[in-house]
C-alpha positions as CSV (number, residue, x, y, z in Angstrom):
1,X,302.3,108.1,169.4
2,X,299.0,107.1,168.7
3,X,296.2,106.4,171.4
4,X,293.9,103.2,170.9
5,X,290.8,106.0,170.8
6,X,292.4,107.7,168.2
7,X,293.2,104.3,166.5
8,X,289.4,103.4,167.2
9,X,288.7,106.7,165.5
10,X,291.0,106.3,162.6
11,X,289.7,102.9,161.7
12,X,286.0,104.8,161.8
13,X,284.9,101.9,164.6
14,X,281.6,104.4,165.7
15,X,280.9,106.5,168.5
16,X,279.3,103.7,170.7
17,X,282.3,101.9,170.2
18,X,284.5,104.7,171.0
19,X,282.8,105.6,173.8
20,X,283.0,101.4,175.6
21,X,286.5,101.3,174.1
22,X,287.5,104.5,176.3
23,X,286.3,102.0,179.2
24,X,289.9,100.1,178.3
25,X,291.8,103.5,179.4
26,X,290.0,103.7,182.6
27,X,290.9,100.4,183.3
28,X,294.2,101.2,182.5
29,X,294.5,104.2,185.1
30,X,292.7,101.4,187.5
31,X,295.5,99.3,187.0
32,X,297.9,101.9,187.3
33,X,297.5,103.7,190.2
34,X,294.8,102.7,192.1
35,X,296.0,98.7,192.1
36,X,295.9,98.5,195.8
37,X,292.4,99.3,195.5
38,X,291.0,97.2,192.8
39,X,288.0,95.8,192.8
40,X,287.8,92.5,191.0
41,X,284.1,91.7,190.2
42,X,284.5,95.2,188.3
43,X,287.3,93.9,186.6
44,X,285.9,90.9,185.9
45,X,282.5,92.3,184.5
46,X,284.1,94.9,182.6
47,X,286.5,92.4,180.5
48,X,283.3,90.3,180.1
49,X,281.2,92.9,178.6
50,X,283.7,94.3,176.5
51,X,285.5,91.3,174.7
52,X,282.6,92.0,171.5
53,X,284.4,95.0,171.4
54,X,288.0,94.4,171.1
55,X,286.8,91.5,169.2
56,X,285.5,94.5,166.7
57,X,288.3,96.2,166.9
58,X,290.8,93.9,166.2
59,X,289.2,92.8,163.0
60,X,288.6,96.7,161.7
61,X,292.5,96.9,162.2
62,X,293.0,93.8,160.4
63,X,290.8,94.6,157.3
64,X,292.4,98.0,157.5
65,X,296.2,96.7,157.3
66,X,295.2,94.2,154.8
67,X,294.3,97.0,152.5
68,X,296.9,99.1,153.2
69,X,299.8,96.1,152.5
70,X,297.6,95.2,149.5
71,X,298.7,99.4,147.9
């Protein structure tokens, strides 16, 4: 199985993007395990600051299955 980071990696997305992307597998673990403990305004300013992001990302994956159906 493939990780989104590796995905992120594949689809050659950048190291700064990499490196906020990773903030989605933190989140994750947030979510998790710690959901008794969550702290919404970090939540909330974390989905905020990284929609560009998965915004980017989402569109690299596109382009890249578009070229890969097109073979």
């Amino acid at each position: 199985m493939v990780s989104m980071t590796h995905a992120a990696w594949f689809f050659k997305m950048g190291d700064e993007f990499s490196e906020k992307f990773g903030g989605w597998v933190k989140l994750r673990n947030v979510l998790a395990h710690e959901y008794l403990d969550i702290k919404w305004k970090r939540i909330e300013r974390f989905i905020q600051e990284s929609e560009p992001y998965m915004r980017q990302f989402i569109k690299a994956a596109k382009q890249f299955l578009e070229r890969e159906m097109s073979v």
